[in-house]
KEMIRO-44970 format. One record per atom (N, C-alpha, C): residue in one letter; x, y, z. Coordinates in steps of 0.1 Angstrom, whole numbers, padded with zeros to 4 digits, always signed. Each point is the difference from the previous one (the first is absolute). Example, Ala and Ser with C-alpha at 12.3 -4.5 7.8 and 13.67 -1.06 7.14 Angstrom:
2
a+0132-0057+0078;a-0009+0012+0000;a+0009+0012+0000;s-0004+0011-0007;s+0009+0011+0000;s-0008+0011+0008;
//
This chain:
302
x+0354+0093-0304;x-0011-0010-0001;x-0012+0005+0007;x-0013-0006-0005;x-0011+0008+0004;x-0004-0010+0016;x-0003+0005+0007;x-0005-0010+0013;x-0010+0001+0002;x-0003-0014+0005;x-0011-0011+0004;x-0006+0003+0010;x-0014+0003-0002;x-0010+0003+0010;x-0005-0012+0005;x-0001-0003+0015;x-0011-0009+0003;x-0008+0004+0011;x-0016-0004-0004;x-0013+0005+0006;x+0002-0011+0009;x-0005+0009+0018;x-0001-0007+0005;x-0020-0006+0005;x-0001+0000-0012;x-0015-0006+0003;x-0001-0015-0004;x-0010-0007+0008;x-0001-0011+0004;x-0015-0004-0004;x+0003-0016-0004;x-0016-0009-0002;x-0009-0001+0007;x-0012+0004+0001;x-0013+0002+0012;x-0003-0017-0005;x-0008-0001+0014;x-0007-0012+0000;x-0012-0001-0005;x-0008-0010-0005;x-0011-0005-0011;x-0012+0003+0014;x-0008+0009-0008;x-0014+0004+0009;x-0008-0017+0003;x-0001-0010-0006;x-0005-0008+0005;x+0009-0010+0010;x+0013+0005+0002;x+0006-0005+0009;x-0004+0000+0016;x-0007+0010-0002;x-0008+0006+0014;x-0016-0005+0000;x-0003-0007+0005;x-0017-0001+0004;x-0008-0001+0009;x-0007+0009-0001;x-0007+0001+0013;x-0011-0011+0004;x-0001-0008+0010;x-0007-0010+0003;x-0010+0003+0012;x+0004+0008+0014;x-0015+0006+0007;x+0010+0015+0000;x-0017+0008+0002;x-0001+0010+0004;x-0010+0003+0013;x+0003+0005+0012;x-0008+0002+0010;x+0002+0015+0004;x-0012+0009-0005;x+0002+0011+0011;x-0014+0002+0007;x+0011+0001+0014;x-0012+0005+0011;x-0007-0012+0003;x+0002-0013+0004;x-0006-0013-0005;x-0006-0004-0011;x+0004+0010-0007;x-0014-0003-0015;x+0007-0005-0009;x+0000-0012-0005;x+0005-0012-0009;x-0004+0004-0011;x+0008+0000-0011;x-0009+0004-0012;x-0003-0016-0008;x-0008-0003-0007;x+0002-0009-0009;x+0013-0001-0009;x+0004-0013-0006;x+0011-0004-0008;x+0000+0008-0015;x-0012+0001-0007;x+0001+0003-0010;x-0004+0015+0001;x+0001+0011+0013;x+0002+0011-0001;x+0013+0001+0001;x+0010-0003+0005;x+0018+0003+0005;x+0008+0004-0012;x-0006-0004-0013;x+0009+0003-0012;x-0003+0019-0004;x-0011+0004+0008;x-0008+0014-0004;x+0014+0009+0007;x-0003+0014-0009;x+0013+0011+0006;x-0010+0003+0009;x-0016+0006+0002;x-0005+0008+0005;x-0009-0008+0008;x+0000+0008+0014;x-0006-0009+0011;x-0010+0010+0008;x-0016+0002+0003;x-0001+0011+0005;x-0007-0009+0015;x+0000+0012+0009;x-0003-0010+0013;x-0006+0016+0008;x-0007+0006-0008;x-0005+0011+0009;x-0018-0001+0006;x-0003-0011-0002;x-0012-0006+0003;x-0001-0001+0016;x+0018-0005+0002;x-0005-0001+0013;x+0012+0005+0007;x+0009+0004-0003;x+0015+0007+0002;x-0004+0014+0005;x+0005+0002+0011;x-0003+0016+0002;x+0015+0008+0006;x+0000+0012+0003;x+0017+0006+0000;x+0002-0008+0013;x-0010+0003+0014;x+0007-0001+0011;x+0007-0014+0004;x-0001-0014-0013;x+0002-0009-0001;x+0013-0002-0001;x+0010-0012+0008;x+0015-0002-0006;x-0005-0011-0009;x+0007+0004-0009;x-0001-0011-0012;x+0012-0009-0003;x+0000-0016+0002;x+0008-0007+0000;x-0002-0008-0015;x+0013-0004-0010;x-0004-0005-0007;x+0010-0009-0003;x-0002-0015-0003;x+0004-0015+0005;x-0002-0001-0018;x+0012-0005-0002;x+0000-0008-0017;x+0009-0013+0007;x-0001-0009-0007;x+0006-0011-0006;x+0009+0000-0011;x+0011-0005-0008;x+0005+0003-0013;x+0006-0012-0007;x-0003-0005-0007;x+0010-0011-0003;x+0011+0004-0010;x+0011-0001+0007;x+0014+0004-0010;x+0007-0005-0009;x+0003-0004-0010;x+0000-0009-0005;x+0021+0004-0005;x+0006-0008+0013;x+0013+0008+0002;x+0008-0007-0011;x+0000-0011-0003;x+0009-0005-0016;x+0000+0006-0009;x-0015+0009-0006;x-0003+0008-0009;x+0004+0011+0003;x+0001+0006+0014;x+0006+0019+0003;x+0017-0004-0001;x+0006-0010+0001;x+0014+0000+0001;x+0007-0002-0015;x-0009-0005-0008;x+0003-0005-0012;x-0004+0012-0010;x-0008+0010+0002;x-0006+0006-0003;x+0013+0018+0004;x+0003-0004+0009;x+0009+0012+0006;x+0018-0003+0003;x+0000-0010-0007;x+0011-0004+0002;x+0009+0001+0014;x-0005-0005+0008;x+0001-0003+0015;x+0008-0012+0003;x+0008+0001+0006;x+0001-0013+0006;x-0005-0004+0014;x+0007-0013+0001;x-0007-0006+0012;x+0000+0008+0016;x+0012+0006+0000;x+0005+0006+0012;x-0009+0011+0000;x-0002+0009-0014;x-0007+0014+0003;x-0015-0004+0010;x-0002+0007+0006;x-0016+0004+0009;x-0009+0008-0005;x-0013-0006+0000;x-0008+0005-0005;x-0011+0004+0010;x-0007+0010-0001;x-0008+0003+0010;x-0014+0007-0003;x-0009+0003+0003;x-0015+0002-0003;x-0007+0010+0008;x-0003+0011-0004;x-0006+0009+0010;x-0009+0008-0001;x-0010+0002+0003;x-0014+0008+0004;x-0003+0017+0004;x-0001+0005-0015;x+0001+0016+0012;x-0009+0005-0009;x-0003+0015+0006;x-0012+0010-0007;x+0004+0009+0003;x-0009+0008-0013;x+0001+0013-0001;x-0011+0005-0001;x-0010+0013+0009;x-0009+0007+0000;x+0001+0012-0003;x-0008+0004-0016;x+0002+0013-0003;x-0007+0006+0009;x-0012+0000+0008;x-0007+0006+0008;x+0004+0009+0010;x+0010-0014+0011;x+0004+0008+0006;x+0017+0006+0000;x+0005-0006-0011;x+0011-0001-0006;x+0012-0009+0007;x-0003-0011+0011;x+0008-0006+0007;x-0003-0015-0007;x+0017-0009+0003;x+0003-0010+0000;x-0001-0010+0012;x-0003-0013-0004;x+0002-0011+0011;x+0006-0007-0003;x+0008-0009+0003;x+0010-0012-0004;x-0002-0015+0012;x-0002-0008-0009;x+0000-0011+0005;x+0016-0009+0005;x-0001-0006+0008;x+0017-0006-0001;x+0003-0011-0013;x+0016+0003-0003;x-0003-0011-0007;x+0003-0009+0001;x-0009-0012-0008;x+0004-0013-0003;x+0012-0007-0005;x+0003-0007+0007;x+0009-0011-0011;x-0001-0009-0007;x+0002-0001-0008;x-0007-0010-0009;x+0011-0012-0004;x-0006-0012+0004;x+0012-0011+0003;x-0006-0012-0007;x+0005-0014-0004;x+0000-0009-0002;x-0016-0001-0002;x-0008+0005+0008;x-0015-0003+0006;x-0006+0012-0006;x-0001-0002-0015;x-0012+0010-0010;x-0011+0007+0004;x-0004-0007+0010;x-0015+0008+0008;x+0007+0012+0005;x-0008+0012+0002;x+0005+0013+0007;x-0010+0006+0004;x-0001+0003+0015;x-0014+0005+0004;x+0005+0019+0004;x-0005+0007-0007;x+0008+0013+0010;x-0013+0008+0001;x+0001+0010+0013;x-0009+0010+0005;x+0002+0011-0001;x-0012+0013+0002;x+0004+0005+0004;x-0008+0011+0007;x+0003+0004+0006;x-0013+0007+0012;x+0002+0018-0001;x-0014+0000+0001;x+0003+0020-0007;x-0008+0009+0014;x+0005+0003+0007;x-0011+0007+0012;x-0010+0010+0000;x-0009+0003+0006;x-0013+0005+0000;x+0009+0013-0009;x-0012+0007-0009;x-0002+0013-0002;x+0014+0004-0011;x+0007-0009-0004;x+0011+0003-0003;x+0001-0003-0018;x-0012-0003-0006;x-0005+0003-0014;x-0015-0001-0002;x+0004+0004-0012;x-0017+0008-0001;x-0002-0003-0020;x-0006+0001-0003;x-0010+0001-0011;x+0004-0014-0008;x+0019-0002-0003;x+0003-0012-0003;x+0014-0004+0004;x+0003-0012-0005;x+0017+0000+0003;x+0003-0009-0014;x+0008+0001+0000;x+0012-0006-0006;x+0006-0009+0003;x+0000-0014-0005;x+0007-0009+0010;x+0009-0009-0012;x+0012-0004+0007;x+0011-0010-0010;x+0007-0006+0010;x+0000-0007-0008;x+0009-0020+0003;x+0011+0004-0009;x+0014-0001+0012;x+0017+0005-0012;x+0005-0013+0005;x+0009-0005-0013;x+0008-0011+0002;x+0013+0008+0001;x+0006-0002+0011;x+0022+0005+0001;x+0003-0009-0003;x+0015+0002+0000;x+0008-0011+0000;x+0015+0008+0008;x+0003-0003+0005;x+0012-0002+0009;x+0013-0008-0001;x+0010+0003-0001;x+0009-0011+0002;x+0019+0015+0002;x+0010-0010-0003;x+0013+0008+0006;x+0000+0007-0014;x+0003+0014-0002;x+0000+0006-0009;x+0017+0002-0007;x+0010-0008+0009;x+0018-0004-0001;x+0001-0008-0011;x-0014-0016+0001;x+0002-0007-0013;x+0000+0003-0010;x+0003-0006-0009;x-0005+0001-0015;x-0013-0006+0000;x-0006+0011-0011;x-0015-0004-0005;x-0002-0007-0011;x-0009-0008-0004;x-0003-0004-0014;x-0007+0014-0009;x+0002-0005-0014;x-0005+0010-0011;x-0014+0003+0006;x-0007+0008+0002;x-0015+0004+0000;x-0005-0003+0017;x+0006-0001+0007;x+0000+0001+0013;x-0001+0011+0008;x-0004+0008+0009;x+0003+0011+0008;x+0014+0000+0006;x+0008+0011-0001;x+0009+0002+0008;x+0002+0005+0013;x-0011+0008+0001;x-0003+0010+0015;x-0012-0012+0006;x+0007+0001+0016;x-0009-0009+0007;x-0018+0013+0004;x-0008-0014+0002;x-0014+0006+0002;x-0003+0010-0015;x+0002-0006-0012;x+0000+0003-0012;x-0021-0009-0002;x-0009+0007-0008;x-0012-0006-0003;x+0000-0006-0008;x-0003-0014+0006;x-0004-0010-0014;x-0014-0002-0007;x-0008+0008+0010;x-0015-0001-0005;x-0011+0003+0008;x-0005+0008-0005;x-0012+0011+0009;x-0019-0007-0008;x-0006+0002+0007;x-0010-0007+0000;x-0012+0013+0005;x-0009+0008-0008;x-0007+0009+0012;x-0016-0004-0004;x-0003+0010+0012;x-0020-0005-0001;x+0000+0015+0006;x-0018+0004-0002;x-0007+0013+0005;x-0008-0004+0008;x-0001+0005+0014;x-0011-0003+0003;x-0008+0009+0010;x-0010-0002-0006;x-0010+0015+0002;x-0006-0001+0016;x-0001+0015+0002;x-0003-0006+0016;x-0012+0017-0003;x-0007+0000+0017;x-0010+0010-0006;x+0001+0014+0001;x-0001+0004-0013;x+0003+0013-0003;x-0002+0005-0013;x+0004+0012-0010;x-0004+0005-0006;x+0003-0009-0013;x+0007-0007+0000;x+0005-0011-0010;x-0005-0011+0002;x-0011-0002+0006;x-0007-0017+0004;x-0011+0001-0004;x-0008-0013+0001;x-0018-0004-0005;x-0005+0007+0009;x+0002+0003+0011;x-0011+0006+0013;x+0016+0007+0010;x-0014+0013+0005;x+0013+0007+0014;x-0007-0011+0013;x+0007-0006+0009;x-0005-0004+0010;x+0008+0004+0009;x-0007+0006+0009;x+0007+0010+0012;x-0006-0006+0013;x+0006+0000+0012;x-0007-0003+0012;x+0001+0020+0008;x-0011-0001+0006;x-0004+0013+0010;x-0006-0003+0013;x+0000+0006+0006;x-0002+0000+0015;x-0019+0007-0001;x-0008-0008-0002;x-0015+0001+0005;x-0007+0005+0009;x+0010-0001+0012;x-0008+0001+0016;x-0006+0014+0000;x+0004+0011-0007;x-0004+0012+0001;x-0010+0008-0009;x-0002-0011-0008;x-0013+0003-0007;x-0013-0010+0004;x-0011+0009+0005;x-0009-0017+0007;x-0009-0003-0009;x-0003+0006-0015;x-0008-0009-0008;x+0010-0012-0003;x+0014-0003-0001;x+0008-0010-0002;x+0006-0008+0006;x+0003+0008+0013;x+0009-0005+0011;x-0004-0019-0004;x-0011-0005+0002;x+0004-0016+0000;x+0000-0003-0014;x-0001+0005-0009;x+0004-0005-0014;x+0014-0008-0001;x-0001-0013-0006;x+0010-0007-0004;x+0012+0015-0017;x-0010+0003-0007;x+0004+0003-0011;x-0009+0013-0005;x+0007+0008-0007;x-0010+0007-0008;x+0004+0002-0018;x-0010-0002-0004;x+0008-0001-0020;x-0006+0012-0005;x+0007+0006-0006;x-0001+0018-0008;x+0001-0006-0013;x-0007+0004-0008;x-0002+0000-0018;x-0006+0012-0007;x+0010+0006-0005;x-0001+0014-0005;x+0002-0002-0007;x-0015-0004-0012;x+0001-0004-0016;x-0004+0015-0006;x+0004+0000-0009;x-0002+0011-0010;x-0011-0002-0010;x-0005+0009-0002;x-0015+0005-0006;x+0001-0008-0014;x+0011+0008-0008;x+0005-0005-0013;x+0002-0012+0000;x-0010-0007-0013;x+0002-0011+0000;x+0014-0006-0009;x+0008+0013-0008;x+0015-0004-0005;x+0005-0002+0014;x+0000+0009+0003;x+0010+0003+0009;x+0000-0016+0011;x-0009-0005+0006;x-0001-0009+0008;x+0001-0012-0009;x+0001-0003-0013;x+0003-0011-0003;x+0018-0003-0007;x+0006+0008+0004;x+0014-0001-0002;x+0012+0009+0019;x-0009+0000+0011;x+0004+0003+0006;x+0004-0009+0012;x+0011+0000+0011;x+0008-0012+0006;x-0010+0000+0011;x+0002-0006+0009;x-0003-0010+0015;x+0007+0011+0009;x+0007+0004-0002;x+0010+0010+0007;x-0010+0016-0002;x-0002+0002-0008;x-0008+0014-0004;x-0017+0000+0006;x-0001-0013+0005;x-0019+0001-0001;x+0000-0003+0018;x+0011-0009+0002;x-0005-0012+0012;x+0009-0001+0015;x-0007+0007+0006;x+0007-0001+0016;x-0006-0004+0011;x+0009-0008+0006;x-0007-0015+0009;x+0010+0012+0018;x-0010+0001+0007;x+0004+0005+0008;x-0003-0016+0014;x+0013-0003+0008;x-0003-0007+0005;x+0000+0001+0018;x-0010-0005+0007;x+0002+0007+0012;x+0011-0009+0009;x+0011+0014+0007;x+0010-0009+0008;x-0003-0007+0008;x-0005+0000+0009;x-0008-0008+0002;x-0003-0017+0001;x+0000-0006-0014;x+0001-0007-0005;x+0011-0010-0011;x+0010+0016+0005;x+0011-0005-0012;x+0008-0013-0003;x+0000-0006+0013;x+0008-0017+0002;x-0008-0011-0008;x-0017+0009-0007;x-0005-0011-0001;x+0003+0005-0020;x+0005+0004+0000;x+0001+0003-0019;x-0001-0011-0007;x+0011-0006+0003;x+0008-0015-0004;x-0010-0006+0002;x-0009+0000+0006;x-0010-0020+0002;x-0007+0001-0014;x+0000-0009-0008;x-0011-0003-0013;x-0015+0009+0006;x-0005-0005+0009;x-0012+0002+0007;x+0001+0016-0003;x+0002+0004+0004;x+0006+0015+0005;x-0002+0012-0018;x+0007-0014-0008;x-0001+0008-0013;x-0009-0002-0006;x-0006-0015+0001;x-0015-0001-0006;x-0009+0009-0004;x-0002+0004+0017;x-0010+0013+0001;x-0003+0010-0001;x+0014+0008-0002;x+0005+0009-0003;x-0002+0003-0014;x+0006-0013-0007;x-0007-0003-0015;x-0012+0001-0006;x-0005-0010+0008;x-0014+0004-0002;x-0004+0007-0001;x+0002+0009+0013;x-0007+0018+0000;x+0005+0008-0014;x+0012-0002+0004;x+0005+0010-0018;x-0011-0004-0009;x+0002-0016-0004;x-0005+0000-0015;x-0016+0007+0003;x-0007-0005+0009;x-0011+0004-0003;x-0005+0013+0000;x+0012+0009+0007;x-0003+0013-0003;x+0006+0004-0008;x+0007-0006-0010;x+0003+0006-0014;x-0008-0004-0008;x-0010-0013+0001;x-0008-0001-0009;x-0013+0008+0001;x-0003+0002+0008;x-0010+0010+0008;x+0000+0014-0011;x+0014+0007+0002;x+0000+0014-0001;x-0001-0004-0021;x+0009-0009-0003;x-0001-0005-0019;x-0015-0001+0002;x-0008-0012+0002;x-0015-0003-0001;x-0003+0012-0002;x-0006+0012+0010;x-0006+0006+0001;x+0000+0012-0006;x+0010+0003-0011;x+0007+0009-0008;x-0006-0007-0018;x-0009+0009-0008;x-0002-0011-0011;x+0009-0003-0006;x+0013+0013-0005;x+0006-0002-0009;x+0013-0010-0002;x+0006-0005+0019;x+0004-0006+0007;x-0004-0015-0004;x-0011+0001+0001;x-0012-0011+0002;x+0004-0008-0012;x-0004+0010-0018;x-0004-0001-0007;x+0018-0009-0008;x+0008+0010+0006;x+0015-0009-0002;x+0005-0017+0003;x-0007+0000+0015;x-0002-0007+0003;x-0004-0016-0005;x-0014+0003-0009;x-0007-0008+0000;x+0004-0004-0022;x+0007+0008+0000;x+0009-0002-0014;x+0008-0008+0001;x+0011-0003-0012;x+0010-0004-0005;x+0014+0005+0005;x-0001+0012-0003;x+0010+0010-0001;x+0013-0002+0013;x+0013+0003-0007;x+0008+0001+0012;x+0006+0013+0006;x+0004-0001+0014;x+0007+0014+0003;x+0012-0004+0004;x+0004+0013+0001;x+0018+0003+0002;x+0002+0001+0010;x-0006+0008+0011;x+0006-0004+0015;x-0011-0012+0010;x+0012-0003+0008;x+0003-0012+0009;x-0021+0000+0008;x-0004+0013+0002;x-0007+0007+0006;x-0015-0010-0005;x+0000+0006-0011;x-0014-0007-0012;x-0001-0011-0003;x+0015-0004+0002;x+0006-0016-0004;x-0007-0008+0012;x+0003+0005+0014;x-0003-0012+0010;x-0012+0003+0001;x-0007+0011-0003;x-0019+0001+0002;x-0004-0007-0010;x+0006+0004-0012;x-0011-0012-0007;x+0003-0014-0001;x+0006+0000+0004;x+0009-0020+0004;x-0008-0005+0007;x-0005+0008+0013;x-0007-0004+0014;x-0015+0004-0008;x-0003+0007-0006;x-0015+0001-0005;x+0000-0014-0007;x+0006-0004-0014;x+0000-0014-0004;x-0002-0010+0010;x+0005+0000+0009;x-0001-0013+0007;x-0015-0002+0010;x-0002+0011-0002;x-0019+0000+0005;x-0010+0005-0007;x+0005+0005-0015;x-0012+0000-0009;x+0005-0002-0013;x-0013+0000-0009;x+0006-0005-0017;x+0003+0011-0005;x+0007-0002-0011;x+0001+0011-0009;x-0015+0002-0011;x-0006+0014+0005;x-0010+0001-0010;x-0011-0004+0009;x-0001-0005+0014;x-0013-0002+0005;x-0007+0011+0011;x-0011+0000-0006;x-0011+0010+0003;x-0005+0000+0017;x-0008+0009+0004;x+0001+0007+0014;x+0010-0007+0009;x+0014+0003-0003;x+0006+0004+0009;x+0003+0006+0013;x-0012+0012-0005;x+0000+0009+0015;x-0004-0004+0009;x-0016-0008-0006;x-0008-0003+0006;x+0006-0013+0013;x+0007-0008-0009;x+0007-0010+0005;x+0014+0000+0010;x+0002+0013+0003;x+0009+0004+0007;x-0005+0007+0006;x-0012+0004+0006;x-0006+0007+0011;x-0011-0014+0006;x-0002-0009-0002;x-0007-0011+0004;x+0007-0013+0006;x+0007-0001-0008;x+0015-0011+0001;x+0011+0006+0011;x-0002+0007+0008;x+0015+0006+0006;x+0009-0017+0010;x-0010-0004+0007;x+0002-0008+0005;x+0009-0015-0010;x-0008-0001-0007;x+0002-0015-0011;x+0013+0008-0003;x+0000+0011-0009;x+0016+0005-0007;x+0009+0002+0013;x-0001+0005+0011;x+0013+0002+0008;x+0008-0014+0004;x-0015-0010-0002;x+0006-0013+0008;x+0010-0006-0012;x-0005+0003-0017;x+0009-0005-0007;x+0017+0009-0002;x-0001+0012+0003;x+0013+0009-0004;x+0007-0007+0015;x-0007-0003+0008;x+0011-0005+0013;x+0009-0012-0004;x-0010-0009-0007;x+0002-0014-0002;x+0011+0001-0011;x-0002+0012-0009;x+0013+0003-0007;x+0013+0007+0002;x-0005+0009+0010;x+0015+0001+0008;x+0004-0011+0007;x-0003-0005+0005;x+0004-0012+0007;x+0008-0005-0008;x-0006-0003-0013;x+0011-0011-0011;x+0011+0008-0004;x-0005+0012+0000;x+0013+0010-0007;x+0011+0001+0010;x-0002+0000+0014;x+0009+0003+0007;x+0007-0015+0004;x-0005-0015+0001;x+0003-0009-0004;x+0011+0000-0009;x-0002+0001-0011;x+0012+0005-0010;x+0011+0012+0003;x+0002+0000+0007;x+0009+0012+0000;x+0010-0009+0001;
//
């Protein structure tokens, strides 16, 4: 007689059984209707020597994972928080949760100074647990701490894979900078192909002084910092014609780079209007006060 194979694989749980309701890293709250996004970048104001803690919320929706996984009441279920950095190629793990009667699930998890770099990798695993002696139902796991359901996000931090490098350095030893809060590098390229399909990462380095570093985090802090960038990116586009000439068109570009200059040029001039130049060497004051008033809102939104 021929014999009977049986697989021991098991029914995963329904991706909307998991939902994420807050996300906080580093105290930074994101909005509601960002939490559903895979990709998260936070190199604006994230730098290595930082520990990076990051606080979710989840709502479980445990009738649906049991029904779903063919669980019963006795099995345990549990919820846990870890990463993976290709950078520096190390793991962090969060403890896990239990997930009980009470759907809400808040888990953390804290990553210490210097110990990733460019991005990580982050996932939310649902286990399940129980005596592996009982009998199981059809489509159930047999092996305890078996995955019912993985959940991941990217999230960019500063480095060669991010909108901007932001680095902190020690100033005191150079005395044209020593009291500088910041210094911003923009190494745009001549070619006007080349600069309108090229990243944030290839053009734009924010050197920040140590100095200063506790103050990264304050809104205030990034405002200005903002400010300074945009207006010295629009500075170096303005004053470039063919830069200029893109600018003041229709046309779209392919990297992130041309994308945020000409965004920030729209919002202080028309498309198609005349002396420009003129109006950005006379106006410095009027335009810096409005690119502030728009960082402000932008960073509001975060």
């Amino acid at each position: 007689m021929p014999k009977t194979f049986y697989s021991l694989g098991y029914n995963q749980a329904n991706e909307l059984d998991v939902q994420v309701q807050l996300l906080k890293i580093n105290d930074h709250e994101y909005h509601p209707d960002d939490l559903n996004h895979e990709l998260f970048n936070i190199s604006s104001w994230w730098t290595p020597s930082m520990s990076t803690n990051l606080v979710f919320k989840f709502l479980v929706k445990m009738k649906e994972v049991r029904s779903d996984c063919c669980l019963g009441k006795s099995d345990e279920i549990f919820l846990t928080l870890y990463s993976y950095c290709p950078g520096t190629k190390l793991q962090h793990h969060g403890t896990p949760i239990l997930v009980g009667d009470v759907e809400e699930v808040e888990a953390s998890l804290e990553i210490p100074p210097t110990e990733i770099a460019e991005y990580i990798n982050l996932y939310a695993v649902l286990t399940a647990r129980f005596d592996e002696t009982t009998s199981r139902a059809v489509g159930a796991p047999v092996l305890s701490n078996s995955r019912l359901l993985t959940k991941t996000w990217k999230i960019y931090l500063s480095g060669s894979n991010t909108q901007a490098n932001v680095i902190c350095l020690d100033f005191s030893k150079e005395q044209a900078r020593a009291k500088s809060m910041w210094q911003i590098k923009i190494n745009d390229t001549t070619d006007l192909d080349s600069w309108i399909t090229t990243q944030h990462s290839n053009v734009l380095r924010i050197e920040v002084n140590k100095l200063y570093e506790d103050y990264i985090q304050q809104s205030t802090f990034q405002i200005l910092m903002m400010t300074d960038l945009v207006m010295l990116a629009l500075d170096k586009a303005i004053n470039d014609e063919d830069k200029l000439m893109f600018l003041q068109n229709d046309s779209m570009a392919e990297g992130s780079w041309a994308r945020f200059v000409k965004s920030m040029y729209q919002n202080i001039f028309s498309v198609g209007q005349i002396g420009v130049k003129q109006r950005w060497r006379e106006e410095q004051d009027s335009i810096r006060s409005r690119v502030q008033h728009l960082m402000f809102g932008n960073l509001e939104m975060k």
